[in-house]
N, C-alpha and C positions, 0 to 999 in steps of 0.2 A: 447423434441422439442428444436432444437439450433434455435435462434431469429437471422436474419442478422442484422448489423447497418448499414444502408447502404449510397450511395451519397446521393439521395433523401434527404434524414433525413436533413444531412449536408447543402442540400440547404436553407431549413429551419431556418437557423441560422439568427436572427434578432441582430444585435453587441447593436443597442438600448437597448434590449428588458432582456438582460444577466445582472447576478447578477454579479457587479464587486467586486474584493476585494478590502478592503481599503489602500491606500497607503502605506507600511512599510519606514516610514522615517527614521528612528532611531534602527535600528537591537538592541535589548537587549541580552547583555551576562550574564546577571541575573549571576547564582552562578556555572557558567559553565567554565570550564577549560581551557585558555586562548591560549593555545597551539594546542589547539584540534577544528576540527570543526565538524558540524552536520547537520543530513539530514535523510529523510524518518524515522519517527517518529511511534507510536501507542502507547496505553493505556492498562496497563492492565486489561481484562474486565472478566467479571463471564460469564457463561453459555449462557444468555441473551443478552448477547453486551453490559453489561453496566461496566461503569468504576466504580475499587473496592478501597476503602479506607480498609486495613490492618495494622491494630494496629496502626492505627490515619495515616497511608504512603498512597496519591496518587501514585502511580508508573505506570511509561511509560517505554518504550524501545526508542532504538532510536541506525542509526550509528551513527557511528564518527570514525574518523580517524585523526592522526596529519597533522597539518597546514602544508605544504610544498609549497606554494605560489603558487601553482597551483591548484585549485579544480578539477579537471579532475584526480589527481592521486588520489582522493582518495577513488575510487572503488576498486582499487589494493591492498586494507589496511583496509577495512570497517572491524571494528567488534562491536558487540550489543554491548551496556550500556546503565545499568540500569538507570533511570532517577528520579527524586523525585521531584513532585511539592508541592513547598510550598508559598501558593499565588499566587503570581504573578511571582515568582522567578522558577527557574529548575536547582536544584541540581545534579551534576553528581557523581553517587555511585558506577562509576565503571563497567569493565567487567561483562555481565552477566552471563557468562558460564566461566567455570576455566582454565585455560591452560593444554590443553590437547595433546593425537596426533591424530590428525584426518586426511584424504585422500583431502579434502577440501584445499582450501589457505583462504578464508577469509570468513565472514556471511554477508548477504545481507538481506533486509525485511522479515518480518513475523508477526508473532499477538502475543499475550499472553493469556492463560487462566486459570484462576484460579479457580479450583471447587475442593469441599469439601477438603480444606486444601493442594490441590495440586496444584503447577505451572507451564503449559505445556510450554515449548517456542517452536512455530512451525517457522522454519527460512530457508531462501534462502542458501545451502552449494553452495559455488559459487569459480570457478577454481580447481585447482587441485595443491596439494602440490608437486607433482613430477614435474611441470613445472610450473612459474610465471608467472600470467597476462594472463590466460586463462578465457574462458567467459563459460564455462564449468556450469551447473546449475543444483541441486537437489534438492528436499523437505526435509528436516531434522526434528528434533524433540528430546529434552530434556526437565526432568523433576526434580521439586524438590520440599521436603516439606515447609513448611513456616512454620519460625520457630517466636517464642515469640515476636522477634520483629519487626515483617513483612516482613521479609526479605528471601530470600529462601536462603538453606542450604544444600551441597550435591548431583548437581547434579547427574542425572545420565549421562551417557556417549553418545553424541549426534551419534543416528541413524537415518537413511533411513526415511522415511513415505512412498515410494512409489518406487519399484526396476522397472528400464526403464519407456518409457515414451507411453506406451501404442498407440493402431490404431487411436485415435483421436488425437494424438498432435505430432507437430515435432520433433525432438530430439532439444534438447538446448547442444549439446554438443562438438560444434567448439568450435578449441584454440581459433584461428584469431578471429576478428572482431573488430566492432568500436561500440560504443555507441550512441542507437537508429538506429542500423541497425541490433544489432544480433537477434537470436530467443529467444523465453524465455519458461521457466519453472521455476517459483519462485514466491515470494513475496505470501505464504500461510497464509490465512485469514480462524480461524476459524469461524463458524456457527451451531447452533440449531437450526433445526425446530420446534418453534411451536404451528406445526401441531400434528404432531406424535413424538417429540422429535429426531428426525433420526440428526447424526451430518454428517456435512460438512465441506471440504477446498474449498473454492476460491482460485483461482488463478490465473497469469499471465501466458501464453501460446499462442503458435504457432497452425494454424491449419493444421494438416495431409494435406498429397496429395493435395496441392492447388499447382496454376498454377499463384499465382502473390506473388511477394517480400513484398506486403502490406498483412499478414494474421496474425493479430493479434488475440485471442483469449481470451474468458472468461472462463479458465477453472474449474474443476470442480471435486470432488475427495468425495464419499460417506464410510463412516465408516460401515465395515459387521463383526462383532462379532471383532476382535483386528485389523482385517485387515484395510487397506483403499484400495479402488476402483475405479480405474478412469473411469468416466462415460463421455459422450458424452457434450459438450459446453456447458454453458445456453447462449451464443452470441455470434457472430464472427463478424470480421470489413475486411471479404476476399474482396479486390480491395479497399479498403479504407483508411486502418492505419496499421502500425508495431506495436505497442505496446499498450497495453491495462494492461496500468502499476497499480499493487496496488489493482488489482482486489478484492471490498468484497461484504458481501449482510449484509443486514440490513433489519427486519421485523419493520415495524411500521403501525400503524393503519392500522388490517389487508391485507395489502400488501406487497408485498418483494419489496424489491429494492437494483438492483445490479449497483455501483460504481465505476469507474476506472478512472484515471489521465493518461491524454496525451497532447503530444507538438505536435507543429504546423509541423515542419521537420518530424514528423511520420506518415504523414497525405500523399497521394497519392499524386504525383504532381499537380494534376489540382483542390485537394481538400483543397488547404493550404490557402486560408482564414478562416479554420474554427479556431479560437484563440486553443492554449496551454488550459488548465482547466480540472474542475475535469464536468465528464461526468455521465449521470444514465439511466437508466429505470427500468419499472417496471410492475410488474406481478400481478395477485391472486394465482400465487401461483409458486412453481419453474419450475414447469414443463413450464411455458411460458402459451402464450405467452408473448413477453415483448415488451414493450411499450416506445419509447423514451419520458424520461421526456421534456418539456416546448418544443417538438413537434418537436425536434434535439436531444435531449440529453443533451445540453450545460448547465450545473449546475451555475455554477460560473467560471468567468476569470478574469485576472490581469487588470490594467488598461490599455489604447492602449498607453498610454506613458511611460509602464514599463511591457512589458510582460514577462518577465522574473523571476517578483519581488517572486514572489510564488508557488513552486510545493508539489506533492506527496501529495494528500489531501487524509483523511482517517475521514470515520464517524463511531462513535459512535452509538449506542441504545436510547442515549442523542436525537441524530442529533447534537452534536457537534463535528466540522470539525477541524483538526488538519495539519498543513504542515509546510514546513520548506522557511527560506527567502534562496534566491536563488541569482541572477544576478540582483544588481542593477540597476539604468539607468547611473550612473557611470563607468559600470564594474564589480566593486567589488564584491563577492561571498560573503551571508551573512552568510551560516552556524553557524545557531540559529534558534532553534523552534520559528514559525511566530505565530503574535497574531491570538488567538481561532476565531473562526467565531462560529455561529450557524442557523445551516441548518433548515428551515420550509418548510417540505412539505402537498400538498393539493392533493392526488391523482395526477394528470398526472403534476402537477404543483410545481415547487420547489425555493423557495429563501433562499438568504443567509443575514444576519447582523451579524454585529461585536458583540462581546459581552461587556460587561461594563467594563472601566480597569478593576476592582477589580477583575472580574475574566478571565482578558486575559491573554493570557500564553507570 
């Protein structure tokens, strides 16, 4: 069953009533590369969605790209690194995958999973290497062992997850476009059920055969013996939103709950008071139905004096929320993983807090 999000929902939206995030005053570049900046982040987690400590290493993924004085170019140049948190600091350890040759131009979001000594990266292949600054978008996927000192070793050669983009979803495959306007297939979020242990991709995606510019979608991709499957929505935002960025699910206290980040400009035109934030509902179970959390969807948002301060939230098995500082109320682009939050939910109901320095990122 595909759940719509619909206007209704949106009306619903109380700006009181919304978990705000705490002001980013002070962007920290902790032990991160001063040339380089960063953005759309995640953890790598076990089977469960929880984040693994390997041989004493937190480790996250995250883009980055060099600093060019424009943050708009650096979609054109994104690739994964490795990340290593140590306290309160974020070490960067580098490319995650080796220099290879691949049909792709650059890696865009994904998750990481780590089960029985193996490390999958499921990742956004995004343009194409035969022409530059294509919005071009696929499911990828490479893997590697982890070796003595937590570190993976040996890639294997990043392929496919998913050949075309199957009756439910549009192609994501225009050169052209602009940012927050094009279609999407990308940004794969692993998941286990369980229920039955069945694994799954989330993902961001466009909806088939629709008849308005706003068809953002919650897509959805089932693992059948080595293959994967693209199956029909668990949501869709047809006449509502373009982007349903980040898409993942998260089981907690038996219920699912599915998550996605979006800006205000992807929101329908007559629907743009709904704030920029990270959005959910939720289910008993994936089949739907699904339920907007706090009776909209509206998770958490920036403050109305800095909407900009924080995107691409991404939760944990924890419920703790990870994103990147963004557009200050100066301007300035902060590219730097933003301080942790931590998500509590109550059934149909969800807030957020900061977490203690000692343990904000």
């Amino acid at each position: 069953m595909t759940t719509a999000w619909t206007a209704d929902h949106l009306q619903r939206i109380a700006p009181e009533a919304a978990a705000i995030v705490p002001p980013v005053t002070a962007p920290d570049r902790s032990r991160l590369e001063p040339g380089r900046i960063y953005w759309d982040m995640w953890p790598v987690q076990d089977a469960h969605g929880h984040r693994t400590v390997i041989a004493g290493r937190e480790l996250w993924m995250a883009l980055t790209a060099p600093d060019r004085g424009d943050p708009a170019l650096r979609h054109f140049e994104a690739k994964i690194h490795m990340l290593e948190r140590r306290g309160a600091a974020w070490v960067d350890l580098g490319p995650a995958l080796p220099a290879l040759p691949v049909p792709y131009e650059r890696e865009w979001a994904g998750s990481a999973l780590l089960d029985a000594g193996v490390l999958t990266l499921f990742f956004t292949a995004a343009g194409t290497a035969a022409r530059s600054h294509g919005y071009q978008q696929e499911l990828w996927q490479a893997s590697a062992l982890i070796g003595a000192d937590g570190l993976p070793a040996e890639w294997s050669r990043p392929a496919p997850v998913i050949e075309g983009y199957g009756p439910h979803y549009m192609g994501a495959d225009a050169h052209e476009g602009a940012p927050g306007a094009i279609k999407a297939f990308r940004d794969p979020a692993y998941f286990r059920d369980p229920a039955d242990g069945a694994e799954y991709l989330a993902f961001t995606a466009s909806l088939a055969r629709s008849d308005s510019a706003f068809n953002g979608a919650f897509g959805i991709a089932r693992k059948a013996g080595p293959e994967w499957q693209l199956t029909p929505p668990i949501l869709h935002a047809e006449g509502v939103n373009n982007e349903l960025e980040r898409a993942h699910l998260v089981f907690h206290g038996k219920q699912y709950y599915a998550f996605w980040s979006t800006q205000t400009a992807t929101f329908a035109p007559d629907l743009r008071h709904a704030p920029g934030g990270l959005y959910g509902m939720v289910a008993d179970s994936l089949r739907g139905e699904w339920r907007p959390l706090n009776g909209s969807g509206l998770v958490l948002a920036n403050p109305a004096d800095r909407p900009l301060q924080t995107y691409s939230w991404f939760v944990d098995a924890a419920l703790t929320v990870c994103s990147f500082v963004d557009i200050l109320p100066d301007g300035r682009f902060g590219g730097v993983p933003a301080p942790l939050l931590q998500l509590e939910l109550d059934g149909e109901r969800a807030t957020v807090q900061a977490l203690s320095p000692e343990n904000a990122g």
